[in-house]
GUMI-348150 format. One line per field, with one value per residue (C-alpha): residue number from 1; x, y, z. Coordinates in nm, 4 decimals. Layout:
N
k = c(NUM;...)
east = c(X;...)
north = c(Y;...)
up = c(Z;...)
This chain:
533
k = c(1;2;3;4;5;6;7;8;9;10;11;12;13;14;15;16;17;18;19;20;21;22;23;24;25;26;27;28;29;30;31;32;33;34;35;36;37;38;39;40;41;42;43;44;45;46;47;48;49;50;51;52;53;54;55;56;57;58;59;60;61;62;63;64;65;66;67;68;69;70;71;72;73;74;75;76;77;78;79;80;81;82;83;84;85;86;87;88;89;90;91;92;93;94;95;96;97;98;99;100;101;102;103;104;105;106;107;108;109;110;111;112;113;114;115;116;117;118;119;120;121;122;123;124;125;126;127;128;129;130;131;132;133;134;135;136;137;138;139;140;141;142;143;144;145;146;147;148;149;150;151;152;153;154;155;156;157;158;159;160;161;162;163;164;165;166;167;168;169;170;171;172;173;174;175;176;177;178;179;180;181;182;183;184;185;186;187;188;189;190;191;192;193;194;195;196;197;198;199;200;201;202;203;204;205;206;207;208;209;210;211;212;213;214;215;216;217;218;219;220;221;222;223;224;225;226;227;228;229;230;231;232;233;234;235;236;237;238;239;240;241;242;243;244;245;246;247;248;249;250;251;252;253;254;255;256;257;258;259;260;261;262;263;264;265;266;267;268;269;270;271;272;273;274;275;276;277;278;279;280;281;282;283;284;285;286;287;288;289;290;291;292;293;294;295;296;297;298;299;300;301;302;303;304;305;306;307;308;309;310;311;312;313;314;315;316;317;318;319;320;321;322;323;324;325;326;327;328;329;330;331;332;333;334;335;336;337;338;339;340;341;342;343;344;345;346;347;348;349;350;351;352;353;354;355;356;357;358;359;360;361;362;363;364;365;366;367;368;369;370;371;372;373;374;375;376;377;378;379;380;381;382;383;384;385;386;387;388;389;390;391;392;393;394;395;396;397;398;399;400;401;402;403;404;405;406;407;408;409;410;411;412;413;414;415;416;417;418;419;420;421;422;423;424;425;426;427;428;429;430;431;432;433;434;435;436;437;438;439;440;441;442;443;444;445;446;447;448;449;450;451;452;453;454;455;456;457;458;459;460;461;462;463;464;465;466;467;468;469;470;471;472;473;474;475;476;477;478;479;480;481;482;483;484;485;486;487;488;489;490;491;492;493;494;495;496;497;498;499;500;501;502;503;504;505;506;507;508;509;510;511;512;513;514;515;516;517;518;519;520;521;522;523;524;525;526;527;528;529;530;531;532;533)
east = c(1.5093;1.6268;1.4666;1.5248;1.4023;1.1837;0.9664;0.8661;0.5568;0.6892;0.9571;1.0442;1.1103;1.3066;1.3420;1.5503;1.3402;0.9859;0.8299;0.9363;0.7930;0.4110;0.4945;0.4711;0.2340;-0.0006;0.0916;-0.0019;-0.3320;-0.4371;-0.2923;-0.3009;-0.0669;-0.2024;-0.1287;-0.0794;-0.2416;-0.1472;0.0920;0.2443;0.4252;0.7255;0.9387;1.1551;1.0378;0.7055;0.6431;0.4796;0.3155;0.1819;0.0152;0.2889;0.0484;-0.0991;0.2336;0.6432;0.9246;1.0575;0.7155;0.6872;1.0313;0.9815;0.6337;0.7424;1.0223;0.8285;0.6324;0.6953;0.7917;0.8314;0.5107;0.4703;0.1625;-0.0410;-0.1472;-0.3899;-0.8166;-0.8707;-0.7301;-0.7713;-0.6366;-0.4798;-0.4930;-0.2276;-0.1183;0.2612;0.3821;0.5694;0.8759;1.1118;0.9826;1.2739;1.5373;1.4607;1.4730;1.7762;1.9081;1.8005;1.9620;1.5911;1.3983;1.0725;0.8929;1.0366;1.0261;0.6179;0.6402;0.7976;0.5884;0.2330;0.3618;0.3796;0.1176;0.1651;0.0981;0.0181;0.2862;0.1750;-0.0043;0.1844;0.3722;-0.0282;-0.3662;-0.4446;-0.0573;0.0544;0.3827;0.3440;0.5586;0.6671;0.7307;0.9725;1.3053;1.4846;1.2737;1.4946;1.5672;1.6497;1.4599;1.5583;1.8297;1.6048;1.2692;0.9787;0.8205;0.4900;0.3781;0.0416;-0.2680;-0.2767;0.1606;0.2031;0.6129;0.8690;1.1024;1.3401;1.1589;0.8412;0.5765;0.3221;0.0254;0.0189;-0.3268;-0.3395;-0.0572;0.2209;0.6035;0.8196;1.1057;1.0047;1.0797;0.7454;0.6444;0.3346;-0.0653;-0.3854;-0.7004;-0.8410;-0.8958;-0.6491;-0.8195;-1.1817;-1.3711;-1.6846;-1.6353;-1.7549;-1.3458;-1.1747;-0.8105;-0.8581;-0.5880;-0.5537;-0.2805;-0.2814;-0.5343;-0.2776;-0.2682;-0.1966;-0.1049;-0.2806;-0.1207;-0.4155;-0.3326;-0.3617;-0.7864;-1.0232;-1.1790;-1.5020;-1.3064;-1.1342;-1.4227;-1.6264;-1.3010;-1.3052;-1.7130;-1.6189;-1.3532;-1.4874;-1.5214;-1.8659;-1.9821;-2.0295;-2.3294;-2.2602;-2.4813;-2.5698;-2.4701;-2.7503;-2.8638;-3.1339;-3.0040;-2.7269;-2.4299;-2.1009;-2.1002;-1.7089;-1.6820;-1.2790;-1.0746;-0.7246;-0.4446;-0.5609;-0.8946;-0.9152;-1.1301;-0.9300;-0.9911;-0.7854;-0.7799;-0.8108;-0.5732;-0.6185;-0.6209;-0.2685;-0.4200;-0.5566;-0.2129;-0.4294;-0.2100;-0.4146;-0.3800;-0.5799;-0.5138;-0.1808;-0.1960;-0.4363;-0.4153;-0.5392;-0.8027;-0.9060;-0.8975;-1.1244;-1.4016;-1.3987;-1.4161;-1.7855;-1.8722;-1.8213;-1.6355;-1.2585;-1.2512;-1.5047;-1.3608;-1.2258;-1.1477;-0.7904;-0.6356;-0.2741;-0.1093;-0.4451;-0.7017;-1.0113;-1.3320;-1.7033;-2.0334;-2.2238;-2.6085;-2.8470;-2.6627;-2.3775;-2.1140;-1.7803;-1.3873;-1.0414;-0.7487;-0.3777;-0.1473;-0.0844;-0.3406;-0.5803;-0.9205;-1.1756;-1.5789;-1.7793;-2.1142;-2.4252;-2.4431;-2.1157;-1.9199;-1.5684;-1.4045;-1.0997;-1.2319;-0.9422;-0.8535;-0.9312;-1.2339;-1.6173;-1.7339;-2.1203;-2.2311;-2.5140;-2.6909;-2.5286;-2.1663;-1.8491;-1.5256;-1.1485;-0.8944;-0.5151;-0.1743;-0.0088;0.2388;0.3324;0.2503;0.1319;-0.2682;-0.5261;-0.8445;-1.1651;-1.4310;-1.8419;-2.0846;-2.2276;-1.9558;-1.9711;-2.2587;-2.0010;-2.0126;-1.6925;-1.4754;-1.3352;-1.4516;-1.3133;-1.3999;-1.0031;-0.8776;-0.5516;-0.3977;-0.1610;-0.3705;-0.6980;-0.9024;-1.1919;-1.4100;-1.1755;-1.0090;-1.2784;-1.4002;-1.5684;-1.9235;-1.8989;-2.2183;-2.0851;-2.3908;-2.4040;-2.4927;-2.7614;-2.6034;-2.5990;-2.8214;-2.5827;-2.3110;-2.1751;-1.9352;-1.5919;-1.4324;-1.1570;-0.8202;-0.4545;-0.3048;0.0390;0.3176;0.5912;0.4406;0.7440;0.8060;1.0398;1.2413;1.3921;1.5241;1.2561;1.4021;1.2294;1.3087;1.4167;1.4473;1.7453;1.6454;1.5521;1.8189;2.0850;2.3530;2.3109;2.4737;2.8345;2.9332;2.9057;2.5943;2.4046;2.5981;2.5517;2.1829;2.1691;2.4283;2.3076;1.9981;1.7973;1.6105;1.1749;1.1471;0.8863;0.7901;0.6966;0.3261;0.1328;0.3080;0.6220;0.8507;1.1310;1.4894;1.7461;2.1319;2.4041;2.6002;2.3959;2.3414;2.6376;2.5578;2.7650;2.5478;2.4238;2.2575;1.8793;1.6812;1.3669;1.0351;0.9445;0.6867;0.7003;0.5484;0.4251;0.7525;1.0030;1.2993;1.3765;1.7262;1.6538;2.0115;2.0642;2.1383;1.8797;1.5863;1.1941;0.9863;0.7026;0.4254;0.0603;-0.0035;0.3151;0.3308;0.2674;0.6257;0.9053;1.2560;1.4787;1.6424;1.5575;1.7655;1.5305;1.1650;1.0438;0.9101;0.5530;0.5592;0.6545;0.4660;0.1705;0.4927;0.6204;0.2817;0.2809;0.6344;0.6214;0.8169;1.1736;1.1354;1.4696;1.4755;1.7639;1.6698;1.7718;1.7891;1.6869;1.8282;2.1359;2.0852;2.0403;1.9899;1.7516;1.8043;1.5732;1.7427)
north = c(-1.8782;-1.5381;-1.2143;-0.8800;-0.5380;-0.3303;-0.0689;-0.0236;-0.2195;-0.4716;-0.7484;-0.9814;-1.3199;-1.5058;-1.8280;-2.1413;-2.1755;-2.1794;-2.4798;-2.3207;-1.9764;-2.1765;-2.4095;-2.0647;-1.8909;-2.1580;-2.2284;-1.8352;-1.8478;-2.1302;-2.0102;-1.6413;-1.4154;-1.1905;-0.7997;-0.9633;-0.7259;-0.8758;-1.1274;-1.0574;-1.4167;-1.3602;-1.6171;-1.6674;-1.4541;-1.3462;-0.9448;-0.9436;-0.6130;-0.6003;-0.3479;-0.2540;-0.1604;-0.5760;-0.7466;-0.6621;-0.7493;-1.0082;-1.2254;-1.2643;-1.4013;-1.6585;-1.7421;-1.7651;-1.9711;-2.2508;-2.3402;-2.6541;-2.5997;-2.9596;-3.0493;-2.9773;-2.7704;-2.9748;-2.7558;-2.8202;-2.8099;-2.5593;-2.5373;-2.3117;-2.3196;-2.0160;-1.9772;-1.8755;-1.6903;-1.7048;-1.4151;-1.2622;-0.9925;-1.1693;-1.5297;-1.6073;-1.4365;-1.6604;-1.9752;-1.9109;-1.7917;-2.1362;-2.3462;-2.3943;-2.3287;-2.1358;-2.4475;-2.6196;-2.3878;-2.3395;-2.7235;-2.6840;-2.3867;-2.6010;-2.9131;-2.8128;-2.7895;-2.4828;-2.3831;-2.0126;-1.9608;-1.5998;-1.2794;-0.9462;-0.6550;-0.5479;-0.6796;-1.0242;-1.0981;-1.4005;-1.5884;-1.9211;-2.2198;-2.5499;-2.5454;-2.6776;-2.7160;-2.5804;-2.2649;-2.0074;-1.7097;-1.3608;-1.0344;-0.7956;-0.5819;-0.2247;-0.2941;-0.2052;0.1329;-0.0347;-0.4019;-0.4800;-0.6203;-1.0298;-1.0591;-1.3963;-1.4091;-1.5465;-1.4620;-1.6934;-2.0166;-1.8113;-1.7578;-1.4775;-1.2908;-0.8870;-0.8097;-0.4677;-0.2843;-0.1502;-0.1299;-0.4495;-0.6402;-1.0203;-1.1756;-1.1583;-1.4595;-1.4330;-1.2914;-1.4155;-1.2412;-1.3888;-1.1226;-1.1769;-0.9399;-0.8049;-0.6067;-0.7554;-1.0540;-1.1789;-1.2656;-0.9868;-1.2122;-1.5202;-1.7185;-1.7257;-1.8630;-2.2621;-2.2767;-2.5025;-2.2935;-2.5077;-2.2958;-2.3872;-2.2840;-2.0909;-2.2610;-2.6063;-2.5387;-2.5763;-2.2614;-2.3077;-2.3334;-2.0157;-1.8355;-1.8961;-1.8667;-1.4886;-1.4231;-1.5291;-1.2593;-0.9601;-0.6575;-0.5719;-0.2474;-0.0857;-0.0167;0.3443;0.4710;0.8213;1.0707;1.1250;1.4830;1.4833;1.6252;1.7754;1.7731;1.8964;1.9696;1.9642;2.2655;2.2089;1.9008;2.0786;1.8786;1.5561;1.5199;1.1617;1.0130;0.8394;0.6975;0.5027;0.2193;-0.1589;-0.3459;-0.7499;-0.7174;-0.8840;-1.2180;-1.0886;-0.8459;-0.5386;-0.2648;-0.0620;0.2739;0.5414;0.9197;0.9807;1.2312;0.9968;1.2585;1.5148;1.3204;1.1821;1.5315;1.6386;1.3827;1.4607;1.8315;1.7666;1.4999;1.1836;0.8376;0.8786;0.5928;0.8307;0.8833;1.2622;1.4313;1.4282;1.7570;1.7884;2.1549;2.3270;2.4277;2.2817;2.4239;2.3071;2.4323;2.3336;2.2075;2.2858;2.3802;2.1187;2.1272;2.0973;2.1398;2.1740;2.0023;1.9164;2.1129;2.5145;2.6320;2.9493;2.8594;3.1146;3.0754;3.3067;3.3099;3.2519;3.6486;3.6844;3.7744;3.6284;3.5610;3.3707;3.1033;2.8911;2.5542;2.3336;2.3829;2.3236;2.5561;2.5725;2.6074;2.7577;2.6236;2.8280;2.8689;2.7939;2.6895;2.7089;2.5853;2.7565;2.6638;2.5505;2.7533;2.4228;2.0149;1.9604;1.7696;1.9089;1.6986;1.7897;1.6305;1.6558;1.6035;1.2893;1.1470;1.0919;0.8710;0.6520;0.2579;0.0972;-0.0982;-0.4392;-0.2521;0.1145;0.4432;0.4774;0.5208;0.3308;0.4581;0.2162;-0.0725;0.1359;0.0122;0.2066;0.5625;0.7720;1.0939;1.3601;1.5625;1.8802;1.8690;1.5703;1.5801;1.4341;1.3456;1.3559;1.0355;1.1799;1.2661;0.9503;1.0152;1.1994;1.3188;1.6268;1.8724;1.8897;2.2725;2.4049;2.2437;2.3874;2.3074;2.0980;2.3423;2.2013;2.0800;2.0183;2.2614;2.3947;2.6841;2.4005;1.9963;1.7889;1.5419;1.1711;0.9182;0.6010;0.2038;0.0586;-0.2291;-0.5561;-0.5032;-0.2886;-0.5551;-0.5600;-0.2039;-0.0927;-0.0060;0.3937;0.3526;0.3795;0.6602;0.8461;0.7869;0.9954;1.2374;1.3251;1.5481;1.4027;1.6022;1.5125;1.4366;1.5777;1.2056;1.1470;1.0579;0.8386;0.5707;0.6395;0.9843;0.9808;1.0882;1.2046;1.2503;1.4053;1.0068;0.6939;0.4309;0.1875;-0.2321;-0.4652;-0.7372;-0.6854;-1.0342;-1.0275;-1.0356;-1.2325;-1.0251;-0.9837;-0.7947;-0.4039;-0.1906;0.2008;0.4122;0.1602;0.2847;0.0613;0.1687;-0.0070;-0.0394;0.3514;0.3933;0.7056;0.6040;0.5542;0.6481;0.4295;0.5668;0.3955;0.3065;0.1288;-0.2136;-0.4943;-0.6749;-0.5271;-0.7157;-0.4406;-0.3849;-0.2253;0.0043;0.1268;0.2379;0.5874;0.5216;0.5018;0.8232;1.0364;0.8856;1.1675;1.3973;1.1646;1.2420;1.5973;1.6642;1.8847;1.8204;2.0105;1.9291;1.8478;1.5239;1.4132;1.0650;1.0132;0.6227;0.6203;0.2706;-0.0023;-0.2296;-0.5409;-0.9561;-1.1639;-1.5582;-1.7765;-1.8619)
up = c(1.2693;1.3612;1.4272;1.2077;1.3751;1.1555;1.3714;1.7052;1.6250;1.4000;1.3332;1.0202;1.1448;0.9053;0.8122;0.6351;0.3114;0.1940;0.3745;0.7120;0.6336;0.5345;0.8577;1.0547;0.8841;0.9219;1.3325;1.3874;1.1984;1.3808;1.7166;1.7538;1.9464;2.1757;2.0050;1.6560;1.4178;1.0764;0.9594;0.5691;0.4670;0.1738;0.0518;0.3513;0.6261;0.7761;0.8886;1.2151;1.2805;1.6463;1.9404;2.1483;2.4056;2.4315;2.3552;2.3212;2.0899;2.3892;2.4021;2.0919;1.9816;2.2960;2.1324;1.7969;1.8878;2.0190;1.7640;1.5948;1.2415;1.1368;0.9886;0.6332;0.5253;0.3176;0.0022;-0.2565;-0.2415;-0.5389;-0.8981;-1.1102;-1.4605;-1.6108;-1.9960;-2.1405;-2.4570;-2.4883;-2.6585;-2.4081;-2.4965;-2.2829;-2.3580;-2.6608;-2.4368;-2.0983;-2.3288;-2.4342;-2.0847;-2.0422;-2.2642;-2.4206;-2.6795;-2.6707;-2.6962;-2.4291;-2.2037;-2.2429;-2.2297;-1.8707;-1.7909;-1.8443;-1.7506;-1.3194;-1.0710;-0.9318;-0.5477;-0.3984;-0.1633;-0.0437;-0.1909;-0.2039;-0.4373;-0.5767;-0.5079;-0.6300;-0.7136;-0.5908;-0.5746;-0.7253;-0.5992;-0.7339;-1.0927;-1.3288;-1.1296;-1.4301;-1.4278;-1.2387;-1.4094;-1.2452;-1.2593;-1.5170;-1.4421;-1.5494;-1.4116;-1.6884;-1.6047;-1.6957;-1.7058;-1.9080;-1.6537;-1.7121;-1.8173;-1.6818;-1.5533;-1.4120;-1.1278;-0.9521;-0.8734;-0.8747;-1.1483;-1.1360;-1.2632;-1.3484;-1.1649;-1.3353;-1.5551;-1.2879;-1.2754;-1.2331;-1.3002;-1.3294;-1.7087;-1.9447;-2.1361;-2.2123;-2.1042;-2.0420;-2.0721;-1.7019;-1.4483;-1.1369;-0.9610;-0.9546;-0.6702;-0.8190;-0.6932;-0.3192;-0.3173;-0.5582;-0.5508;-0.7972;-0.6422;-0.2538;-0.0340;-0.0379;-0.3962;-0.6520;-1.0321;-1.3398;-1.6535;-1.9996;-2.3769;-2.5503;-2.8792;-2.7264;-2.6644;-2.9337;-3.1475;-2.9304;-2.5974;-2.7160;-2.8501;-2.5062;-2.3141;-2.4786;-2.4061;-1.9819;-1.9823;-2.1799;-1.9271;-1.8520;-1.7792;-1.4440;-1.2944;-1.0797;-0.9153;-0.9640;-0.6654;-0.3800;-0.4048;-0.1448;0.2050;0.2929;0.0526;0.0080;-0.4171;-0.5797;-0.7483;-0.7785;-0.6605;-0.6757;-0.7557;-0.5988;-0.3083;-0.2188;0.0540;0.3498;0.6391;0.9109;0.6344;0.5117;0.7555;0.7310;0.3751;0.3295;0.2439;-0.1046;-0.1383;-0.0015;0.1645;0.4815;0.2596;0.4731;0.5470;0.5532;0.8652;1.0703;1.3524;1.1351;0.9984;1.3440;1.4908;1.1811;1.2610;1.6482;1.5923;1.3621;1.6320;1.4198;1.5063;1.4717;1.1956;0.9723;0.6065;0.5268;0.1902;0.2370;-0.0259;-0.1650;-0.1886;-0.1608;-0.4215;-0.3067;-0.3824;-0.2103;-0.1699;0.0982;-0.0146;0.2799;0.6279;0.7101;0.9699;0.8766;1.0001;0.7804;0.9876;0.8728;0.6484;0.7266;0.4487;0.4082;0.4602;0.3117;0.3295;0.0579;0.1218;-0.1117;-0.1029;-0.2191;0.1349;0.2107;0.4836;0.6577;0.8988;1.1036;1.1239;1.4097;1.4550;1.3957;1.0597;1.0163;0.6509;0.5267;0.1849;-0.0656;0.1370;-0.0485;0.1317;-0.0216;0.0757;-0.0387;-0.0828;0.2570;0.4001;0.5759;0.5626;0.2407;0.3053;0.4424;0.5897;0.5729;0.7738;0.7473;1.0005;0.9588;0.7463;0.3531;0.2393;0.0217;0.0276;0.1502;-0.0788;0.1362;0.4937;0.3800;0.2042;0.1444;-0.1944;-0.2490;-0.5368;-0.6261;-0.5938;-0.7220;-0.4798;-0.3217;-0.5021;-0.7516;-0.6625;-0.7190;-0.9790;-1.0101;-1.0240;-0.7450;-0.5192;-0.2021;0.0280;0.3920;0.6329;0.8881;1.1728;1.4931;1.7882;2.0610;1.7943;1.9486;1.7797;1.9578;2.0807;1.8300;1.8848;1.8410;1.5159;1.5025;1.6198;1.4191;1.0284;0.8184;0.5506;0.2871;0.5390;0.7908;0.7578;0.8383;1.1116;1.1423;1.3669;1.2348;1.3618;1.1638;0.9740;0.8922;0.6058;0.7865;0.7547;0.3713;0.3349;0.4328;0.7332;0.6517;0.5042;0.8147;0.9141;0.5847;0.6094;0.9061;0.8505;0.5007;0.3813;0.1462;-0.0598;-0.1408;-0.5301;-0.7184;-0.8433;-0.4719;-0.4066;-0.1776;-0.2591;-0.1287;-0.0610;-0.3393;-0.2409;-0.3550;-0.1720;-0.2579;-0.2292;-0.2819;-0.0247;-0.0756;-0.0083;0.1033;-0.0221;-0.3605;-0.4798;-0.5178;-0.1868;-0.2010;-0.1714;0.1728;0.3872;0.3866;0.6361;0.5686;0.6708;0.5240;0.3571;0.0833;-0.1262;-0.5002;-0.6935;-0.7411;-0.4045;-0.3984;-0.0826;-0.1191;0.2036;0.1429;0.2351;0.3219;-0.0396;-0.0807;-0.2074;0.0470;-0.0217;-0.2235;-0.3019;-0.2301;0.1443;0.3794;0.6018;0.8261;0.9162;1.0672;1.3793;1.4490;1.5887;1.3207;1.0342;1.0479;1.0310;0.7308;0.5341;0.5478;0.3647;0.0999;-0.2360;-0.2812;0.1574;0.2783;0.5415;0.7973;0.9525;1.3021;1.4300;1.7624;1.8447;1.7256;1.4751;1.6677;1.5644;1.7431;1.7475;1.9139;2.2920)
């Protein structure tokens, strides 16, 4: 067991092989750690993101340490059988990588007992153990830019399930029509950590077990509610490029694969709320690049926080006006406030007094974009209403904006831990990461910042690293050498390295970048091992 840094408020712990990672896993469930906050298990190593402020790097590697790893977790309690069509693209091409035919290898593929090792990359994907011995096959050396929803594949001595179309890399041999993942149900993940998955060839069932296997799994329609329009409202009349709600986030989620998302300047959005009197964790409409556009129904309260934008309020009469940031704007019925293109930052956060009358999705009003999880982005003609406002709710005085909001005139400087994957790149690969400017991509999003250097990232190791846990800030390199800032809708494991995290600190700083931004990283600490004393 050894100890990998990855932020100031987390650490990877890895370990010998797969039974030792579940033996862990399954000590700290059933015996906390003080200042734990969520544990993300991977094939061989377990990301343990923690409160600084309860517990420390040093207490928990003693803690970890001791546990007794020798017992094997018993699996098993729920199967579930996966139909299976196999007609995958890559199906003829890993038989023969095999030494197999196409036959033969579905033969092997339905003829395991499968267990769920651990949930991660997208909502309701999990890693499936314990199949065929003979089944180990690589990723694909150019990952697919899109994967259809229900591709059943294959990936080392894993098999898995496509929740919903997304990238990937893992070797396609075949589909099934049964929904991984579905926020209708009471649990949206099908398969959870420990459930055992046996895999069933379509053309094996019976016309009638296919016919009613087809009726379970036809989509049914949503029932949406129409917006409230009674009360106070804020009405869309234009999103801009892209107004999503956020708030602090889903954390705890990593069980069903479920990132936190949230704002991606919680200051600004925390500011927001206490500035109209609501609880910090309140959702805001969080706006990219300006061009926001709403009309206030009866009289609401409202503040703009975040990026460096003009903020102008027309009134019903047909008055403008420039109101500031920071601080609390009252709205009469009728009043229209815009929001322009930031001078600096890049989001802008909007909170309402009261908060947005929207239902949570798994205990938030965050939209995750990557995993599509909680309301849509908005649209004009959106009729946002208003919760009444709590007993006692006061508004807060106007605050000073952020002094320093990165922009397009100076290099953006974040601080950065090196690691857990340091020791995978060359020794001037560190040093090139820092000395370098790396410039924001214009295919960044809230998913992750893309960049792009003048010389790649070179590795000293360059076999396949096993998915692991990946916290918001990380900076995985993929094979081009060319960074990814992940930001808070980033995938919950990835399987390229790691070289190092942006420190807590400057992740608010992180999400307001602007694309064509230039970014120097500055490690604020050595690379540094931990083995158990």
């Amino acid at each position: 067991m050894r100890f990998l840094p990855v932020s100031l408020n987390a650490l990877l712990v890895e370990l010998a092989d797969l039974d030792q990672t579940l033996a862990l896993l399954a000590s700290l469930q059933r015996e906390p750690l003080a200042g734990v906050e969520e544990l993300v298990p991977a094939a061989r190593t377990i990301l343990v993101q923690f409160r600084p402020s309860a517990t420390g790097v040093a207490a928990l590697v003693r803690a970890i340490c001791a546990r007794d790893l020798s017992h094997k977790v018993e699996r098993g309690g729920t199967l579930v059988e996966i139909p299976v069509r196999y007609d995958g693209e890559d199906l003829a091409e890993v038989a023969q990588l095999l030494g197999i035919t196409p036959e033969e290898l579905v033969r092997r593929h339905t003829g395991s007992v499968y267990s769920v090792a651990f949930v991660g990359f997208a909502p309701g994907f999990a890693y499936l153990s314990g199949g065929h011995e003979s089944l180990d096959v690589p990723r694909r050396a150019t990952p697919r830019t899109r994967i259809p929803a229900g591709a059943v594949a294959l990936a080392g001595r894993f098999s898995g399930v496509y929740p919903q179309a997304s990238p990937g890399g893992w070797q396609i041999i075949g589909t099934t029509p049964l929904a991984m993942w579905d926020i209708d149900r009471d649990v949206p993940a099908l398969l959870q950590p420990g459930f055992e998955v046996r895999f069933v060839d379509i053309a094996t069932l019976s016309i009638a077990s296919r016919a009613q296997l087809e009726c379970d799994t036809a989509k049914k329609p949503l029932n949406v509610p129409a917006p409230r329009a009674s009360g106070p409202a804020l009405e869309v009349r234009a999103p801009g490029l892209q107004t999503l709600l956020q708030d602090l986030g889903r954390p705890g989620q990593a069980g069903q694969g479920v990132s936190a998302s949230g704002a991606l300047d919680r200051g600004a959005c925390r500011t927001a709320n206490r500035l109209v009197g609501n609880a910090s964790d309140a959702a805001c409409l969080e706006t990219v690049n300006g061009g926001l556009r709403l009309v206030s129904r009866g009289d609401t309260v409202v503040a703009v926080t975040g990026a460096d934008a003009p903020v102008t309020l027309t009134s019903a009469a047909g008055s403008s006006w420039s109101v500031p940031r920071y601080q609390p704007l009252a709205l009469a019925d009728g009043d229209l406030l815009a929001i322009g293109e930031p001078a600096a930052g890049t989001r802008c956060y909007v909170a309402a007094r009261g908060g947005f009358d929207v239902a949570p999705v798994l205990g938030s009003r965050s939209t995750d974009t990557l995993a599509h999880v909680g309301p849509p982005a908005l649209a004009a003609g959106d009729v946002l209403a208003l919760r009444p406002v709590g007993r006692g709710a006061i508004a807060g005085a106007a605050e000073l904006p952020p002094p320093e909001l990165p922009s397009l005139h100076e290099d953006v400087v974040l601080d950065v831990v090196p690691g857990p994957r340091t020791d995978w790149f060359t020794p001037d690969a560190l040093e090139l990461l820092a000395r370098q400017r790396w410039r924001v991509t214009p295919q960044s999003n809230r998913v992750g910042l893309r960049l792009a250097g003048d010389e790649p990232l070179a590795r000293a190791i360059t076999q396949e690293l096993p998915s692991e846990g990946t916290p918001t800030g990380a900076i995985q390199v993929p094979a081009s050498g060319q960074p990814v800032l992940f930001l808070a809708d980033h995938p919950l494991t990835g399987g390229y390295p790691v070289i190092a995290c942006v420190a807590p600190h400057h992740l608010d700083r992180a999400g307001q970048i602007p694309v064509n931004a230039w970014v120097r990283f500055n490690p604020i600490r050595p690379f540094e091992v931990i083995n158990c004393p």
